[in-house]
N, C-alpha and C positions, 0 to 999 in steps of 0.2 A: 504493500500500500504506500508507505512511504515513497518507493523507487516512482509509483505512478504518478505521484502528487508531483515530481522532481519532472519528470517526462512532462506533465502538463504543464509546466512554469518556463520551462526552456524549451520547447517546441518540439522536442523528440518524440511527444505521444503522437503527431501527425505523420510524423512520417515513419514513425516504427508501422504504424497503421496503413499509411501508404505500401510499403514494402511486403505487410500480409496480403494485403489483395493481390496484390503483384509475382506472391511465389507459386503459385498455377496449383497450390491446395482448393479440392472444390470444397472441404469442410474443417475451417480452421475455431480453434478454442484457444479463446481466451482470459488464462487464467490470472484471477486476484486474491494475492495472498495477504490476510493479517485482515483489521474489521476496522470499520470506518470510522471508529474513532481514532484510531492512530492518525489516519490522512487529516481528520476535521483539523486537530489539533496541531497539526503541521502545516496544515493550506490554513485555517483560521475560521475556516466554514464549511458544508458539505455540498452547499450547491454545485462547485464546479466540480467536485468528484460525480455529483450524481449525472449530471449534464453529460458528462463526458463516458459513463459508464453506459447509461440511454443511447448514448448516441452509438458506440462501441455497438450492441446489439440492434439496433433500428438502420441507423444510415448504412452501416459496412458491414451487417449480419453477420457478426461473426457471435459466436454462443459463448456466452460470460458463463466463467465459473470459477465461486469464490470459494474460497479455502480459510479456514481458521487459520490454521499454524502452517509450518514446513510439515510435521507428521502428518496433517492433516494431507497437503497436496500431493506427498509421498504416497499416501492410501488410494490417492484420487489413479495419479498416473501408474501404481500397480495395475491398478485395476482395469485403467482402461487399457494399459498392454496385455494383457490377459484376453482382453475381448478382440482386440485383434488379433492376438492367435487364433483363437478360436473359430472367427472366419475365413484366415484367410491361410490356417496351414493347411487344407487338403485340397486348395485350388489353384489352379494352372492361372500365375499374372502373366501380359503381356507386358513387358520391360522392353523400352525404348532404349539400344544403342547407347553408351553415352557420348559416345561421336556426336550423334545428332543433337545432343542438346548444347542451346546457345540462347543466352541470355536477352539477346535482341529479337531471338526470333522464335523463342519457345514456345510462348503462347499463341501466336498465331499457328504454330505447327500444330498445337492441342485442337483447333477451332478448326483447322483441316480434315484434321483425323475423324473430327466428329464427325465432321461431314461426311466423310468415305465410311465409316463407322459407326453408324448411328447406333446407341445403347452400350458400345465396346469402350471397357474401361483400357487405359494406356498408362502405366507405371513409369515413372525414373527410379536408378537406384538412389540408394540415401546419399551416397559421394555427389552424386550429379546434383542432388537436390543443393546438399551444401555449398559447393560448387554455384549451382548458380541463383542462391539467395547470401554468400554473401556479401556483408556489410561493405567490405573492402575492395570487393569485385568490382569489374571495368563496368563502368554505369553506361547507358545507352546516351545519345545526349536530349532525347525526350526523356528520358529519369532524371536527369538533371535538371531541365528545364522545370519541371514539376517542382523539383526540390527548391528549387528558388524561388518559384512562383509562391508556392505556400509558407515563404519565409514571412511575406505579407499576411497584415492580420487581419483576417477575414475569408480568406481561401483556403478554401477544404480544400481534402486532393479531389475531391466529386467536382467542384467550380477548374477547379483546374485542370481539369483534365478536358473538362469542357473549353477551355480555351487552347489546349494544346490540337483539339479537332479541328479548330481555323487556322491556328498559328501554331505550326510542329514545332516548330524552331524560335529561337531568340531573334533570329536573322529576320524572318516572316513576320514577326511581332514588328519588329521596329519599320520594315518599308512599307506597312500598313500605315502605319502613324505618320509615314516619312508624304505619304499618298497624298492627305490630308493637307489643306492647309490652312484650314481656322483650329484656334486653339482649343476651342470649343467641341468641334467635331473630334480632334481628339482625345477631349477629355472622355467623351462619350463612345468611343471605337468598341469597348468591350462591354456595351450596360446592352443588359439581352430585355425587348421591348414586354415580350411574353412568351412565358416557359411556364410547362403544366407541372415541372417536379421543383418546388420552391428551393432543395437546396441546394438547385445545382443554378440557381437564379444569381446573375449580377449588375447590382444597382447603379443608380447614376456616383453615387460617393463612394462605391467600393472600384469602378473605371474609373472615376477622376484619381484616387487614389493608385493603381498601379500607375496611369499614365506616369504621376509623378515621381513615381519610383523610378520606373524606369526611364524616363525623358529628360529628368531635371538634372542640370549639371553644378548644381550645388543644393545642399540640403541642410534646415536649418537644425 
C-alpha cells in the first residue's frame, strides 16, 4: 500500500498501468498488499487511493486483489499456481517461436493470429515474456511518445493513446501545429468536439495545455 501511494504521487502508477495493458496478458491481477489505513495515513486521505483503485478495475479492467499481509498474498499466489497447474498440465499449449517475438510488433502478431485462428489460444514462453515486458527494454518510439504525453497532468494512457491514432509520432504532432496558423487554432488542435466514451475525451484547457507544453519555448 504504501509503494502505491509513492506510484500515485510521482507518476509511476500510470505508466506501471500503461505497461500492463501493453504486455499482451488477456487476464492480468492486480494485487494490493497491507489495508488502507497504512496508504490514508501516508497520502493524508483515502480518496485518491480509492479513485485510483476504481479506476485500476473500471477504466483498465484489470481484477484488484487485496491482501492483508505478505503471508497473506503468499496464500493468494500459492494458490493460484496450483490452479494453473491444474489446467493446464495435461494440455497441448501452442508456444510461439521466440524468434518471432518483438516488442514492436507483438501484439499486432497476436491480432493476426486471431484472425487466422479464431478461439486458438497462442502462448510465449516466460523468457520471451520477460524479454519483452521489460522495464529497461528498447521502447518503440510510440511507447515513448505515450510516456511523455502522460507526463502531462491530465492524460491517461486511454487520452493518449487516443492522440497517438492522429499523431504517431512527436514529428506529426508538431507539423500539425506547425499547419496552423492562429494561435488559437492551435490551442484547440487536440480538444475532440464529441466523443461517446468521456474518458478518452479532450477538452479545450486540457489542448491548450499540451499545446503549451509542447510549443512554448520558455516556461514559467
Amino acid at each position: 500500500m504504501d509503494d502505491l501511494v509513492a506510484s500515485i504521487k510521482d507518476g509511476r502508477f500510470k505508466e506501471q498501468k500503461f505497461r500492463l495493458n501493453n504486455c499482451g496478458a488477456s487476464q492480468i491481477v492486480y494485487l494490493v498488499e497491507g489495508n488502507e489505513a497504512d496508504g490514508t495515513r501516508a497520502f493524508g486521505g483515502s480518496t485518491a487511493i480509492q479513485t485510483a483503485l476504481s479506476s485500476t478495475q473500471v477504466v483498465d479492467g484489470f481484477f484488484l486483489k487485496k491482501t492483508e499481509s505478505v503471508d497473506d498474498s503468499i496464500t493468494y499466489l500459492t494458490r493460484m499456481t496450483r490452479q494453473l497447474q491444474l489446467m493446464f498440465t495435461d494440455s497441448t499449449l501452442q508456444v510461439l517461436p521466440d524468434s518471432l517475438i518483438n516488442k514492436a510488433t507483438y501484439l499486432a502478431l497476436r491480432e493476426h493470429l486471431a484472425t487466422l485462428e479464431p478461439g486458438k489460444e497462442f502462448y510465449i514462453s516466460y523468457g520471451a515474456y520477460c524479454q519483452l515486458n521489460s522495464k529497461s527494454g528498447a521502447l518503440s518510439l510510440q511507447d515513448l511518445f505515450i510516456k511523455m504525453l502522460v507526463t502531462t497532468r491530465g492524460i491517461t494512457p486511454e487520452k493518449a493513446n487516443e492522440i497517438i491514432k492522429r499523431y504517431p509520432t512527436p514529428k506529426s504532432l508538431f507539423e500539425a501545429y506547425d499547419s496552423l496558423h492562429s494561435e488559437e487554432s492551435k490551442k484547440h488542435l487536440l480538444k475532440d468536439n464529441a466523443r461517446a466514451v468521456r474518458r478518452k475525451n479532450i477538452g479545450p484547457a486540457l489542448s491548450e495545455r499540451l499545446y503549451n507544453v509542447w510549443c512554448s519555448t520558455s516556461y514559467d
